[in-house]
C-alpha positions as CSV (number, residue, x, y, z in Angstrom):
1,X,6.7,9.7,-16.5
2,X,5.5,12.5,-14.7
3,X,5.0,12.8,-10.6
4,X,1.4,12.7,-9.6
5,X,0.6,14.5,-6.8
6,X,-2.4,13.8,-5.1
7,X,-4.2,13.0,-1.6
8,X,-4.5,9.1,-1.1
9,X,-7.9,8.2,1.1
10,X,-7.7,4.7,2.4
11,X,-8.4,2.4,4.8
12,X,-6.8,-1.1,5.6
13,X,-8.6,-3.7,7.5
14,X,-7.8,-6.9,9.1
15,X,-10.2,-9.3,7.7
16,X,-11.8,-12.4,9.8
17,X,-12.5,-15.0,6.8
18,X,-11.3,-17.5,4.9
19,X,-9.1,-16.5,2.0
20,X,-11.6,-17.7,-0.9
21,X,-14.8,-16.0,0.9
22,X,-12.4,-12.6,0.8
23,X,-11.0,-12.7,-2.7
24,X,-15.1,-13.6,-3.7
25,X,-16.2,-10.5,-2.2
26,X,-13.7,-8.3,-3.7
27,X,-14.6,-10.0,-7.1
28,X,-18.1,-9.7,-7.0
29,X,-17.7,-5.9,-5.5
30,X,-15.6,-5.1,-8.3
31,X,-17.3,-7.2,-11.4
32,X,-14.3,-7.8,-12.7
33,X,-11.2,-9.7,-12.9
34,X,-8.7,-9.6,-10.1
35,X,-4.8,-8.9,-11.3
36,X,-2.5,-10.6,-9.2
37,X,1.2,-8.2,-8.3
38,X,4.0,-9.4,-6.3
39,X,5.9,-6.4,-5.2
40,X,8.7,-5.4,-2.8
41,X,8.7,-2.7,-1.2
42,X,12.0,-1.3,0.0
43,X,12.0,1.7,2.0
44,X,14.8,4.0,2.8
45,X,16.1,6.3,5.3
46,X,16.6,10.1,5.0
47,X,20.1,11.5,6.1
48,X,19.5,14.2,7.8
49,X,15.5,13.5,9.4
50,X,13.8,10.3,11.1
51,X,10.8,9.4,9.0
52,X,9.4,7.9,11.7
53,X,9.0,10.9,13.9
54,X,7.7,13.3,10.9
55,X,5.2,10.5,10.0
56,X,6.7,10.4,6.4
57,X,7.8,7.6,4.2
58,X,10.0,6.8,0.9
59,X,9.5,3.9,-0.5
60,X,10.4,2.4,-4.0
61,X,8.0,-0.8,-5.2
62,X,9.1,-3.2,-7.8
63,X,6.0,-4.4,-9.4
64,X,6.0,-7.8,-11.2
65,X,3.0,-8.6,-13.2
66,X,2.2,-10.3,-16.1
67,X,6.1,-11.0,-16.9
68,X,6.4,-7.1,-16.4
69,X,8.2,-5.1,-14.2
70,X,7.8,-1.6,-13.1
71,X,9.2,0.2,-10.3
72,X,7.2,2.8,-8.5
73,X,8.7,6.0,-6.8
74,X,6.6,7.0,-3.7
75,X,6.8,9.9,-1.1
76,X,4.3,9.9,1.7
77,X,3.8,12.4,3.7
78,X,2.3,13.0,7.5
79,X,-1.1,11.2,7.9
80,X,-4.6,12.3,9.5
81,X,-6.9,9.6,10.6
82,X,-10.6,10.4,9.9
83,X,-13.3,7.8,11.0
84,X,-10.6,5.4,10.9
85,X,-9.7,6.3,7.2
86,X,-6.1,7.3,6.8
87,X,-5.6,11.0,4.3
88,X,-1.7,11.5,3.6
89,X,0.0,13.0,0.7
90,X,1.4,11.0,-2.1
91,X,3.9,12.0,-4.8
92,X,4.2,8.6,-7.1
93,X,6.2,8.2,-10.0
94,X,7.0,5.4,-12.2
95,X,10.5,4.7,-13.8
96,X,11.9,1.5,-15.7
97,X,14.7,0.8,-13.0
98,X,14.3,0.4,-9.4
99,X,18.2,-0.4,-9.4
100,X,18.8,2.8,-10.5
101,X,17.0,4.7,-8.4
102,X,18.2,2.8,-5.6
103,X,22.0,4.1,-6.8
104,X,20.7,7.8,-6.6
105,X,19.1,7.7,-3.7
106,X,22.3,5.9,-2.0
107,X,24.5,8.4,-4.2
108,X,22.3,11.3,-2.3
109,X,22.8,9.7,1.5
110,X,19.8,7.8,1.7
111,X,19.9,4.5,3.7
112,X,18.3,1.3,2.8
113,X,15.7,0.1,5.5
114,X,13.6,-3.0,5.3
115,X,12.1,-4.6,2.2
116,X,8.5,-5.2,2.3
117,X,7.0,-8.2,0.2
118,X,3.8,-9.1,-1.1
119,X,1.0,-11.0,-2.9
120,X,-1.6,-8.4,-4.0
121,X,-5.2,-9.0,-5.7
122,X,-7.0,-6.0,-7.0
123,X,-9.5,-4.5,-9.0
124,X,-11.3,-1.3,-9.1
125,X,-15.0,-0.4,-8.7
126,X,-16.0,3.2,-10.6
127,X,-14.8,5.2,-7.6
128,X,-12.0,2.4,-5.5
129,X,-9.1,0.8,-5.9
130,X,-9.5,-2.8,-3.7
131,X,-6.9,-4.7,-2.4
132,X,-6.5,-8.2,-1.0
133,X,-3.1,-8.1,0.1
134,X,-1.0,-11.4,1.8
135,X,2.1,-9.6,3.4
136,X,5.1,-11.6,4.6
137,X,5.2,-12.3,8.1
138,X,2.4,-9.9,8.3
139,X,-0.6,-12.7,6.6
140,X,-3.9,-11.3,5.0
141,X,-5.4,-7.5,4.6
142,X,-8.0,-5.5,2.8
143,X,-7.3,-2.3,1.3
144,X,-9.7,0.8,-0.1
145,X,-8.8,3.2,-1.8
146,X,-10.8,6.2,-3.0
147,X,-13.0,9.2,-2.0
148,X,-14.0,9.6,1.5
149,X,-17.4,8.5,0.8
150,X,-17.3,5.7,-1.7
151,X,-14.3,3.8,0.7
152,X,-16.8,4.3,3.9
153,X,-19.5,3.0,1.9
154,X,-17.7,-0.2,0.6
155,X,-16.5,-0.7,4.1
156,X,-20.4,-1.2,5.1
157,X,-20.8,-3.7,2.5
158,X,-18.0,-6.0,3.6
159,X,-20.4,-9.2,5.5
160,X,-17.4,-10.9,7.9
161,X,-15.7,-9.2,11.1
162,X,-12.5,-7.3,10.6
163,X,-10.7,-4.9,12.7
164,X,-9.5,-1.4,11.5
165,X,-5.8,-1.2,11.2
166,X,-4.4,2.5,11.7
167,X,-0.9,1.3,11.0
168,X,1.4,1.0,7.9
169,X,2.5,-2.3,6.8
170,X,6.1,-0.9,7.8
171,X,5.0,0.1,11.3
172,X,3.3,-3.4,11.6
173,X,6.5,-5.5,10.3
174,X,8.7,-3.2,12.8
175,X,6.3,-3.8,15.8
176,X,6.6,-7.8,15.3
177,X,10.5,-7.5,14.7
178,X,11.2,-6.1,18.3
């Protein structure tokens, strides 16, 4: 499949409720049906530069859903935080094997990292992509996805507390492992 290329607008949040009162809101938000993903994330490290200190990420999902599994190809690039809403590059491609992309990437120096796993609930309004996302050793988030001003408006719709979270799931795994 081809690359898409685009500019990803999100925002994640650290919601304050019980599970069911979150995954109610996202399905009445949405008016539709939730699909349920387990993926794993596994990120890798570039040979010759620290992704960490150019703000830029590789990452390669394996996506299991409904006895079906693709695997995801994603580049990231440096982020700007507006209002609290996060604006990076994103270069995404889809592939049948994450095994063999693994074998290029290793084959071109790459490193493997850490493996990032997950329970993910979304759905999608006309304008967002909404995420309730239980992380390993990380516990429960809300994602948004969209324009600018669709994401800020769902945000003022959501009725329990929640703190803004600036960080990626990767920077938050690493902070708890030291």
């Amino acid at each position: 499949m081809l690359s898409k290329l685009k500019y990803e607008v999100e925002i994640k949040i650290k919601p304050y409720a019980p599970y069911t009162e979150l995954y109610n809101f996202i399905s009445r938000t949405c008016n539709n049906e939730l699909h349920s993903v387990t993926e794993k994330d596994l990120y890798l490290i570039h040979p010759c530069k620290d992704f960490s200190k150019t703000d830029e990420a590789l990452r390669i999902r394996e996506m299991n859903y409904n006895k079906t599994t693709k695997c995801v190809i994603t580049y990231k690039g440096p982020r700007q935080i507006i209002d609290g809403l996060k604006k990076r590059m994103e270069i995404e491609f889809t592939t049948a094997s994450c095994n063999e992309v693994i074998e290029l990437f290793k084959a071109l120096g790459f490193t493997e990292f850490i493996v990032i796993s997950k329970k993910r609930h979304y759905c999608r309004t006309n304008e967002c992509i909404i995420t309730l996302d239980n992380v390993e050793n990380l516990g429960i988030f809300i994602e948004i996805e969209g324009p600018f001003n669709e994401v800020k408006k769902l945000l003022n719709q959501i009725p329990f507390n929640y703190d803004i979270v600036e960080k990626t799931y990767l920077e938050l795994l690493l902070e708890k492992l030291k």
